[in-house]
C-alpha positions, -999 to 999 in steps of 0.1 A, spaced: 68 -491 385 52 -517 414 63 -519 447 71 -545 469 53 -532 498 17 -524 499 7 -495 528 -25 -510 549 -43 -501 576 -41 -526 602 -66 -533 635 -57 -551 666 -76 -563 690 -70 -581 722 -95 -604 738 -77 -607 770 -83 -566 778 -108 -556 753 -78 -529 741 -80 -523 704 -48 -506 685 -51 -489 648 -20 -491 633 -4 -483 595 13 -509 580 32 -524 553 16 -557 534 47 -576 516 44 -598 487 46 -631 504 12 -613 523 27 -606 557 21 -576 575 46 -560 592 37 -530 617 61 -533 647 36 -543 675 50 -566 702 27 -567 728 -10 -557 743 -3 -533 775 -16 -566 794 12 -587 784 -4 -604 758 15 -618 726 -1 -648 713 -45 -643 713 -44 -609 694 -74 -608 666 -61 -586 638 -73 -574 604 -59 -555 575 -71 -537 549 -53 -513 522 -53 -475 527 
C-alpha cells in the first residue's frame, strides 16, 4: 500500500530577520510541500529560504 503523501521535515529560514522555523510536513506527489506557514513574524512572505528533507 503507497501513499500519496510523504511526511518531511521541513526548515525555514528568513533572510530579512535571521528567524529560522522547523516545521513537519507533508511532500505530495506532484513534489509540493505543504506545512501551513504564511508568514515570518516580520511580515515577510516572498524571500523565505526553505529546505525539506524526509523524516
Amino acid at each position: 500500500m503507497t501513499t500519496e503523501r510523504e511526511r518531511c521535515k521541513v526548515t525555514i529560514y528568513c533572510p530579512v530577520c535571521g528567524e529560522r522555523y522547523v516545521l513537519r510536513g507533508t511532500r505530495e506527489k506532484n513534489g509540493k510541500v505543504e506545512t501551513g506557514f504564511k508568514q515570518c513574524i516580520c511580515s515577510n512572505k516572498e524571500k523565505l529560504h526553505i529546505r525539506s528533507e524526509p523524516i
